[in-house]
Backbone and ligand atoms as CSV (ligand in chain L), in Angstrom:
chain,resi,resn,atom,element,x,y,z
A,1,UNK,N,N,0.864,33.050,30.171
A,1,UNK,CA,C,1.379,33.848,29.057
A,1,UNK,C,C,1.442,32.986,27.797
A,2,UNK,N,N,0.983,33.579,26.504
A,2,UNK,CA,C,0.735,32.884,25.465
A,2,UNK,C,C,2.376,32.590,24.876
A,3,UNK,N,N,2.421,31.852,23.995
A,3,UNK,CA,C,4.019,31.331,23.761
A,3,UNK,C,C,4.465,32.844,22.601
A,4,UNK,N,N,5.724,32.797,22.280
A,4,UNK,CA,C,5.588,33.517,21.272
A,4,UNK,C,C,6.194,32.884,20.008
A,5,UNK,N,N,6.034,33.545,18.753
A,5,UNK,CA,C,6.235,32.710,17.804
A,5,UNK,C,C,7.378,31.818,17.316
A,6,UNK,N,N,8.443,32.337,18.075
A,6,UNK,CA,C,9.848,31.500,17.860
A,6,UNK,C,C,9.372,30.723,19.006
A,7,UNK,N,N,8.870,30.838,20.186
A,7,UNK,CA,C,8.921,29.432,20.785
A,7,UNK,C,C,8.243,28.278,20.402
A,8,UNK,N,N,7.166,28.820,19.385
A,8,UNK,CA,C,6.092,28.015,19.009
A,8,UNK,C,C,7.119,27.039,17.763
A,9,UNK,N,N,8.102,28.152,16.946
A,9,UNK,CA,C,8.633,27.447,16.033
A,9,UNK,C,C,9.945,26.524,16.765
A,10,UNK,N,N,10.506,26.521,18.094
A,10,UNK,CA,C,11.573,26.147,18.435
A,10,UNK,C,C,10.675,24.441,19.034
A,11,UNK,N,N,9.388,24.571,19.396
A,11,UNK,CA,C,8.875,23.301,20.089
A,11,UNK,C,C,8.032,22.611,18.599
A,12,UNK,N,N,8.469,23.050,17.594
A,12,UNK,CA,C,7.943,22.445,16.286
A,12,UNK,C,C,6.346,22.784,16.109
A,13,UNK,N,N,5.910,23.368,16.991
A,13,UNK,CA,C,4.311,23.882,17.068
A,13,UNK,C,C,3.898,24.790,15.469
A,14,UNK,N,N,4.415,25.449,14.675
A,14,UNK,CA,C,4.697,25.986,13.528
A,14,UNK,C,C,5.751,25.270,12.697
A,15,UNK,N,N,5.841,25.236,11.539
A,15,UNK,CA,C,6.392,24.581,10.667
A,15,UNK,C,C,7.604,26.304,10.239
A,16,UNK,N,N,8.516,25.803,10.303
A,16,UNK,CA,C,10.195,27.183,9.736
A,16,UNK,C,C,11.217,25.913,9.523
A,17,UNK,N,N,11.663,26.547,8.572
A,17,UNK,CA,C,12.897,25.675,7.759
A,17,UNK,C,C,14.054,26.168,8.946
A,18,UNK,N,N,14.498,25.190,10.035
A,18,UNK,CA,C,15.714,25.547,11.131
A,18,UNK,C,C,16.909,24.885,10.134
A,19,UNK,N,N,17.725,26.607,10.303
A,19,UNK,CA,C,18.871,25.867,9.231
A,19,UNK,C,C,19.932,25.540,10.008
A,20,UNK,N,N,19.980,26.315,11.447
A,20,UNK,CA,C,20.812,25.374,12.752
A,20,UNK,C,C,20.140,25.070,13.892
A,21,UNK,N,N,20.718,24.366,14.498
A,21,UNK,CA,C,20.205,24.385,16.111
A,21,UNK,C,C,21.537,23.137,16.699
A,22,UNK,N,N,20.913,23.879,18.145
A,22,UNK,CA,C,22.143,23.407,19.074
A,22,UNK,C,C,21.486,23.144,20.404
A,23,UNK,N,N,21.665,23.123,21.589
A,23,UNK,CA,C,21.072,22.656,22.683
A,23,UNK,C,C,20.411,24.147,22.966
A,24,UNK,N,N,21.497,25.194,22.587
A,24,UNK,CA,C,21.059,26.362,23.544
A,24,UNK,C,C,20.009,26.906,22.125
A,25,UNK,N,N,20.209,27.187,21.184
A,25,UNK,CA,C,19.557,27.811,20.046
A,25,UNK,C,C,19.576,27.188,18.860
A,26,UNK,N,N,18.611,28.485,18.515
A,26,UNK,CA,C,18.341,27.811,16.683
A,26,UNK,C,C,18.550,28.950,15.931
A,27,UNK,N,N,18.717,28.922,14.290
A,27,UNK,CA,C,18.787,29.589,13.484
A,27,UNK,C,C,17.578,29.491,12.406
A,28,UNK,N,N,16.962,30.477,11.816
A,28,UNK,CA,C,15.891,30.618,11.131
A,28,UNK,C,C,16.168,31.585,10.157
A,29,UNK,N,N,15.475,31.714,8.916
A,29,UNK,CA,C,15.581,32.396,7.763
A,29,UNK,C,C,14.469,33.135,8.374
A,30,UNK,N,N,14.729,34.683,8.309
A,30,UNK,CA,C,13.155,35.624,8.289
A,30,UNK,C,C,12.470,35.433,7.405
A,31,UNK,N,N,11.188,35.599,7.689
A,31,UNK,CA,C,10.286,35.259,6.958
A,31,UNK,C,C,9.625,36.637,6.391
A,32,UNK,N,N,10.542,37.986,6.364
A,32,UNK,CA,C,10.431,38.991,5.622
A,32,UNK,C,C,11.728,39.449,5.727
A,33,UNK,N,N,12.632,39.111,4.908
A,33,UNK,CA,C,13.984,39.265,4.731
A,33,UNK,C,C,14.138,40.592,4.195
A,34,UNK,N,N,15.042,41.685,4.842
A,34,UNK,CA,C,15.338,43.148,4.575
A,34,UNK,C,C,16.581,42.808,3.511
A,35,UNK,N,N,17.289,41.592,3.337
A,35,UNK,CA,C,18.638,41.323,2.767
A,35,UNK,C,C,18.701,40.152,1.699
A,36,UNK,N,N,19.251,39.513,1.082
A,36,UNK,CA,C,19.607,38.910,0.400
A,36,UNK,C,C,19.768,37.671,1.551
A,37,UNK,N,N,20.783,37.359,2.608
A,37,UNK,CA,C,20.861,36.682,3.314
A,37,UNK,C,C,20.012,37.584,4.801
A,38,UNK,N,N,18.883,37.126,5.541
A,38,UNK,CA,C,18.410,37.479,6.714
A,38,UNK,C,C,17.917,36.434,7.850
A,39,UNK,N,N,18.385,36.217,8.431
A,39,UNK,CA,C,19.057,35.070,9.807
A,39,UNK,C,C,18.954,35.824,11.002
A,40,UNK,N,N,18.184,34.727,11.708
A,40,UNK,CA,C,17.813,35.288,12.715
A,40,UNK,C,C,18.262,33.808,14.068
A,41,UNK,N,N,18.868,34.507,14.908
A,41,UNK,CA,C,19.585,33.884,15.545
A,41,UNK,C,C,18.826,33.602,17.297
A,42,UNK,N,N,18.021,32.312,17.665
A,42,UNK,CA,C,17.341,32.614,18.554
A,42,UNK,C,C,17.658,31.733,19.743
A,43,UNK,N,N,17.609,32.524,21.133
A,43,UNK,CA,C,17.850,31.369,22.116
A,43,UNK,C,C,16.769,30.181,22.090
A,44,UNK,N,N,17.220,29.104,22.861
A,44,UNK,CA,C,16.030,28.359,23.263
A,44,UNK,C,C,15.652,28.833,24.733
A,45,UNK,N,N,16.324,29.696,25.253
A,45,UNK,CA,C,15.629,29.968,26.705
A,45,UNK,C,C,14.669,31.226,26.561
A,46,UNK,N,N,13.708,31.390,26.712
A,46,UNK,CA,C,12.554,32.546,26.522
A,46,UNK,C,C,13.146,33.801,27.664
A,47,UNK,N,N,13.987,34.724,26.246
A,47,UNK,CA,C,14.228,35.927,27.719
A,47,UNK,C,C,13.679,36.740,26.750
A,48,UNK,N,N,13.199,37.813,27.295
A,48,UNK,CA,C,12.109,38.538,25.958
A,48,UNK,C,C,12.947,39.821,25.321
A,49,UNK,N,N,14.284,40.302,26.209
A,49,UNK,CA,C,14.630,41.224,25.272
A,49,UNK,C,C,16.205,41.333,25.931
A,50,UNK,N,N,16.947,41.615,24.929
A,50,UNK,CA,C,18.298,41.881,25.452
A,50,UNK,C,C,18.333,42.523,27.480
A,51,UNK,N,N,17.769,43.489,27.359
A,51,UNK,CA,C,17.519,44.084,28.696
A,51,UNK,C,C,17.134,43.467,29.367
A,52,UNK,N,N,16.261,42.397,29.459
A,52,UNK,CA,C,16.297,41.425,30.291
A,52,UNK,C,C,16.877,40.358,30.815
A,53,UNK,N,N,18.034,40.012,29.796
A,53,UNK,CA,C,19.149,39.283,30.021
A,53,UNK,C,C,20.011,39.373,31.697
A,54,UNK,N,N,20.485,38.717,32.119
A,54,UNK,CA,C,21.054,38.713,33.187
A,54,UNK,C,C,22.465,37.793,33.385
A,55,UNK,N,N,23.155,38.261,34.617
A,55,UNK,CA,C,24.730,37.739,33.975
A,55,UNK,C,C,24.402,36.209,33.994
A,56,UNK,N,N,23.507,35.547,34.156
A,56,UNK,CA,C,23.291,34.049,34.144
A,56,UNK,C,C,23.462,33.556,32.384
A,57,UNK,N,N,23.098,34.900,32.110
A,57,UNK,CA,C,22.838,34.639,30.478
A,57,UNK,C,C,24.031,34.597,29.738
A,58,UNK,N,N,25.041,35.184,30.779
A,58,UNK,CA,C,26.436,35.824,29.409
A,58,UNK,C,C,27.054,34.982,28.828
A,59,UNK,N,N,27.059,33.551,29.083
A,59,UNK,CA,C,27.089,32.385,28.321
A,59,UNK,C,C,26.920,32.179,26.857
A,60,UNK,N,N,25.398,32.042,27.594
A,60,UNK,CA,C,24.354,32.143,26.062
A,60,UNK,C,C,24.453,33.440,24.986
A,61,UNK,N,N,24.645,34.330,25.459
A,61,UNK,CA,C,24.786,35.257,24.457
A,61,UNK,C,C,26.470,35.188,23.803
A,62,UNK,N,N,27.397,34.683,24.638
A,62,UNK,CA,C,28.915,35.051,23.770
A,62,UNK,C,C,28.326,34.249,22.845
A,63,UNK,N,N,27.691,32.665,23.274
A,63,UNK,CA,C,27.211,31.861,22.150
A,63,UNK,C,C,26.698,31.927,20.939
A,64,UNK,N,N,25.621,33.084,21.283
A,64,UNK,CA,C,24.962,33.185,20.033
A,64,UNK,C,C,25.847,34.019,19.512
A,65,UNK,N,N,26.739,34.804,19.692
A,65,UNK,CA,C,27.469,35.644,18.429
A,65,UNK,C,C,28.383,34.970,17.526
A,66,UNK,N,N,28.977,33.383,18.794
A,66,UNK,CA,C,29.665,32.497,18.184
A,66,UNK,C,C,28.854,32.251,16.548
A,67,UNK,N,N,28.180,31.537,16.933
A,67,UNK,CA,C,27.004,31.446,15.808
A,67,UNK,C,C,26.631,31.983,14.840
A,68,UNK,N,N,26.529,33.501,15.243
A,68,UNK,CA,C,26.854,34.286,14.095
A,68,UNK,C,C,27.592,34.463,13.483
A,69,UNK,N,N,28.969,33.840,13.573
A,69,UNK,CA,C,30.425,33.888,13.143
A,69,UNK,C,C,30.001,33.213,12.334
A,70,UNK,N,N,29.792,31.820,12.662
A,70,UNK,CA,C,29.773,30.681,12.194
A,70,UNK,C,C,28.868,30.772,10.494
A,71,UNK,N,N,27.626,31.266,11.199
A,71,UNK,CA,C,26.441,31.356,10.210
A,71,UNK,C,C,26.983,32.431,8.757
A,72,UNK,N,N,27.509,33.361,9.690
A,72,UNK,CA,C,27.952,35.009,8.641
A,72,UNK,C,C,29.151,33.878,7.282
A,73,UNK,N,N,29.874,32.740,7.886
A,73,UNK,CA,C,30.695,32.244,7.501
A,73,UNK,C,C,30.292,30.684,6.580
A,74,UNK,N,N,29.300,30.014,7.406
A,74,UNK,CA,C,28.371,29.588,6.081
A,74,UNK,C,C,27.620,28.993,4.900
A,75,UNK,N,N,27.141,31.112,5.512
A,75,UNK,CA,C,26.286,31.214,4.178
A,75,UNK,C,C,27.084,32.449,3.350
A,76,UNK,N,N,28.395,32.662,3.356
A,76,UNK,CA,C,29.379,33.193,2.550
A,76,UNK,C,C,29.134,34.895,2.626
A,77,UNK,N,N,29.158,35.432,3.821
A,77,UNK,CA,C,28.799,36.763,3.817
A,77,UNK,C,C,29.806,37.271,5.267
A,78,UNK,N,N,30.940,36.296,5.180
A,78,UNK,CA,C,31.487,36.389,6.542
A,78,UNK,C,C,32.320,38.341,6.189
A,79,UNK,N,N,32.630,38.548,5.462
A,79,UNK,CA,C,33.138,39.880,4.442
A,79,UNK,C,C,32.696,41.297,4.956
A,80,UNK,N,N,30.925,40.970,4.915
A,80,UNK,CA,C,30.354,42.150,5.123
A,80,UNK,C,C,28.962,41.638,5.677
A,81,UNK,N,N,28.276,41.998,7.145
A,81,UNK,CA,C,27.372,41.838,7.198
A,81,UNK,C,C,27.204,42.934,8.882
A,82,UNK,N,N,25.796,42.688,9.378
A,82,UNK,CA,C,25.653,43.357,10.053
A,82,UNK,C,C,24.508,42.914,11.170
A,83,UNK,N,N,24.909,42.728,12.041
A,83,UNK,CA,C,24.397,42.437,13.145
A,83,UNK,C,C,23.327,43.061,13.875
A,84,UNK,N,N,21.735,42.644,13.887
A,84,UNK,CA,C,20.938,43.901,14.821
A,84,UNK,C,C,20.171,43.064,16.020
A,85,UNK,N,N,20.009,43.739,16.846
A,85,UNK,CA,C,19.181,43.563,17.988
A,85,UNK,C,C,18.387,44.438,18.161
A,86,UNK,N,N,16.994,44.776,18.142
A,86,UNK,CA,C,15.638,45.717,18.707
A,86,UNK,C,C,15.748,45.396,19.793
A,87,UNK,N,N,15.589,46.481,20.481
A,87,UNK,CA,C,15.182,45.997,22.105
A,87,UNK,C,C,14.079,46.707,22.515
A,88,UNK,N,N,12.974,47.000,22.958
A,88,UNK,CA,C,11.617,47.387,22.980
A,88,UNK,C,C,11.458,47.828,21.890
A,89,UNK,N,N,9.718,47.967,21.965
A,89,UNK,CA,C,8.744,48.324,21.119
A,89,UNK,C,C,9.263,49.670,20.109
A,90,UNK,N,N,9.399,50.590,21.201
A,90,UNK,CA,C,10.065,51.912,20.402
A,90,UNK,C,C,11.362,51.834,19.908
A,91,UNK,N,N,11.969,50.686,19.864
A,91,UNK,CA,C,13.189,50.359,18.828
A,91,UNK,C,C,12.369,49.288,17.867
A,92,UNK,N,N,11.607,49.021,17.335
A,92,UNK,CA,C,11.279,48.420,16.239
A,92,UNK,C,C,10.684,46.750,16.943
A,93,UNK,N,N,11.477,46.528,18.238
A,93,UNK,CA,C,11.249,44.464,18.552
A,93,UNK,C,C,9.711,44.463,18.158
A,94,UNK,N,N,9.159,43.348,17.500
A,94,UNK,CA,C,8.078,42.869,17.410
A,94,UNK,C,C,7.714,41.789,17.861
A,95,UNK,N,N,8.892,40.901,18.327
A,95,UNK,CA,C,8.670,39.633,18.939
A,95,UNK,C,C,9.093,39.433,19.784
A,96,UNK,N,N,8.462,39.681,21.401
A,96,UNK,CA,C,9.338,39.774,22.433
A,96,UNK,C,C,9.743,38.259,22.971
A,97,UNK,N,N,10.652,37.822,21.795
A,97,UNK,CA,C,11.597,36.570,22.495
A,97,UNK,C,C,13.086,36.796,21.863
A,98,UNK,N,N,13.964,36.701,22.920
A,98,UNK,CA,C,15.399,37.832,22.135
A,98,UNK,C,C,15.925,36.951,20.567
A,99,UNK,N,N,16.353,37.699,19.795
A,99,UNK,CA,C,16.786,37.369,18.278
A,99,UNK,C,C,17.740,38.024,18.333
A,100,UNK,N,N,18.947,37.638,17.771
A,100,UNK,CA,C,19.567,38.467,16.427
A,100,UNK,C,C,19.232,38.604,15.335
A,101,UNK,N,N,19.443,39.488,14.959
A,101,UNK,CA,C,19.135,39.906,13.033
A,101,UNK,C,C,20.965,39.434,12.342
A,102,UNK,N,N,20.995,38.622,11.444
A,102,UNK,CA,C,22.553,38.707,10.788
A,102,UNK,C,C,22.062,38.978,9.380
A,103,UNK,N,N,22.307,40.316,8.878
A,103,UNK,CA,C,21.894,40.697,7.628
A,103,UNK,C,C,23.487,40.940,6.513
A,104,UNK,N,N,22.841,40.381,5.433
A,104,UNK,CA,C,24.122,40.374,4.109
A,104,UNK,C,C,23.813,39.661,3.295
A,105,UNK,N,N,25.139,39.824,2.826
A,105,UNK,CA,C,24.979,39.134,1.349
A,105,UNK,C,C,24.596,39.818,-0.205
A,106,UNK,N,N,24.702,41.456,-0.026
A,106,UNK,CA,C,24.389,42.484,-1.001
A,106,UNK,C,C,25.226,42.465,-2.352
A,107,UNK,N,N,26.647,41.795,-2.104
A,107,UNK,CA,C,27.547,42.245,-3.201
A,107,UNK,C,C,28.534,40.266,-3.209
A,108,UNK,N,N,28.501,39.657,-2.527
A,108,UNK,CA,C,28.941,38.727,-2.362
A,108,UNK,C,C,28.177,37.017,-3.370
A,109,UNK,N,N,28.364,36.131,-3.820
A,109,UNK,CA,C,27.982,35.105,-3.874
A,109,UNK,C,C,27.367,33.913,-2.976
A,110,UNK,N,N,25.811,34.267,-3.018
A,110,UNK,CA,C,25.351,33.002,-2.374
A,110,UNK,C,C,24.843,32.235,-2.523
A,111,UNK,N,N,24.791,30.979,-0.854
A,111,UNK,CA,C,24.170,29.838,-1.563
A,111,UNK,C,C,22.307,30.126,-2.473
A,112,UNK,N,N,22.231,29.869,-3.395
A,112,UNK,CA,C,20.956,29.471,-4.278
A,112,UNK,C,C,19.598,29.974,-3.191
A,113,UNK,N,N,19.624,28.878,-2.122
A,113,UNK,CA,C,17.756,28.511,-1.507
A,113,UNK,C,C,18.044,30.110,-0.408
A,114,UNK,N,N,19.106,31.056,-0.422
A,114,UNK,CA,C,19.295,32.127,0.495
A,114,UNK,C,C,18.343,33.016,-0.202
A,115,UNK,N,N,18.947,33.314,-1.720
A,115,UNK,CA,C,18.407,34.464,-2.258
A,115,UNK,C,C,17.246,34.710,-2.453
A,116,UNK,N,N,16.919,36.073,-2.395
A,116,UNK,CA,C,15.077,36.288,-2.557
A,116,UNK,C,C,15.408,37.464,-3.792
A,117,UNK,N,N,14.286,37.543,-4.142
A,117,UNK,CA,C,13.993,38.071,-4.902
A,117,UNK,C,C,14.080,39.773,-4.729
L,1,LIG,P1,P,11.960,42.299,15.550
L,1,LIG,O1,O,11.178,43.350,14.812
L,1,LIG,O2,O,13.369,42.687,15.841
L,1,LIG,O3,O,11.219,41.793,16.764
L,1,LIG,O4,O,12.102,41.097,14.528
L,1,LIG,C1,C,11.153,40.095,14.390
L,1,LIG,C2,C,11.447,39.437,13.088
L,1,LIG,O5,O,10.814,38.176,13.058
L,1,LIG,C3,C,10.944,40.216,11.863
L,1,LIG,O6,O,12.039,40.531,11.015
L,1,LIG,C4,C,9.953,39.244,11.213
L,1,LIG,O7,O,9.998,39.304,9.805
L,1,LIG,C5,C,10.412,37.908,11.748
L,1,LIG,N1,N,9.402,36.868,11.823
L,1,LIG,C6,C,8.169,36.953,12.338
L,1,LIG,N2,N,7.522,35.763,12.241
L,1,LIG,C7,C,8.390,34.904,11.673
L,1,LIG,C8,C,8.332,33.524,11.299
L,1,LIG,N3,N,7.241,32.800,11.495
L,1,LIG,N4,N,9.428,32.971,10.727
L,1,LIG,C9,C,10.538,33.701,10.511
L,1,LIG,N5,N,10.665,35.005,10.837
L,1,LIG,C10,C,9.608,35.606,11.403
C-alpha cells in the first residue's frame, strides 16, 4: 500500500511547515485553509479513518483533542473554533489517514504567519 500524504509528510518524505509534534502526532497548517486559522491534527500511527479506530486507540485520540486544546489555545482562537472529522469518502475524507480539522480565528486576533488571505 502506497504511503499517504501525511505519512509521507510525518517521515519528512515531503517538505510541511510541522508547527507541533510529539511522539504520538503532529500538527500541520492545511494547505487549503477554509479559515483564517486551519490545523490539522494528525496521528503518527496510520489508522485511515475514525471508524477504524479501535479501543487500543482511545489513548491516542483523548490525546489528540488534548492538542487541540492546546493548539485552539496557541494560536489564540481558544474562544471560538470548531472541530471536524470526515469519515469516508461520502463525508468529504480525502486523505485516508485520520486528521482533525481545528478551524477559527474569524473575529479574533492572530498570530501574523496564520493568516491567509
Ligand atoms: P479531508 O478532506 O478531511 O480528508 O481533509 C484533507 C485535508 O488535507 C484537506 O483539507 C486538504 O486541504 C489537506 N491537505 C492535503 N494535502 C496537504 C498537504 N500536503 N499539506 C497540508 N494539508 C494538506
Amino acid at each position: 500500500m502506497s504511503k499517504t500524504i501525511f505519512q509521507r509528510i510525518i517521515d519528512r518524505e515531503i517538505p510541511s511547515e510541522i508547527l507541533y509534534e510529539d511522539e504520538l502526532c503532529i500538527v500541520i497548517k492545511d494547505i487549503a485553509p477554509k479559515a483564517p486559522v486551519h490545523l490539522l491534527v494528525i496521528p503518527k500511527k496510520l489508522i485511515s479513518k475514525l471508524s477504524e479506530s479501535s479501543e487500543e486507540d482511545t489513548n491516542l485520540l483523548g490525546h489528540m483533542l488534548k492538542i487541540v486544546r492546546e493548539m485552539a489555545r496557541n494560536y489564540g482562537i481558544e474562544e471560538a473554533f470548531n472541530v471536524v472529522i470526515n469519515n469516508g469518502e461520502k463525508a468529504g475524507q480525502t486523505v485516508f489517514h485520520l486528521h482533525i480539522h481545528v478551524l477559527g480565528g474569524n473575529q479574533v486576533e492572530l498570530p501574523s504567519e496564520l493568516i491567509t488571505d
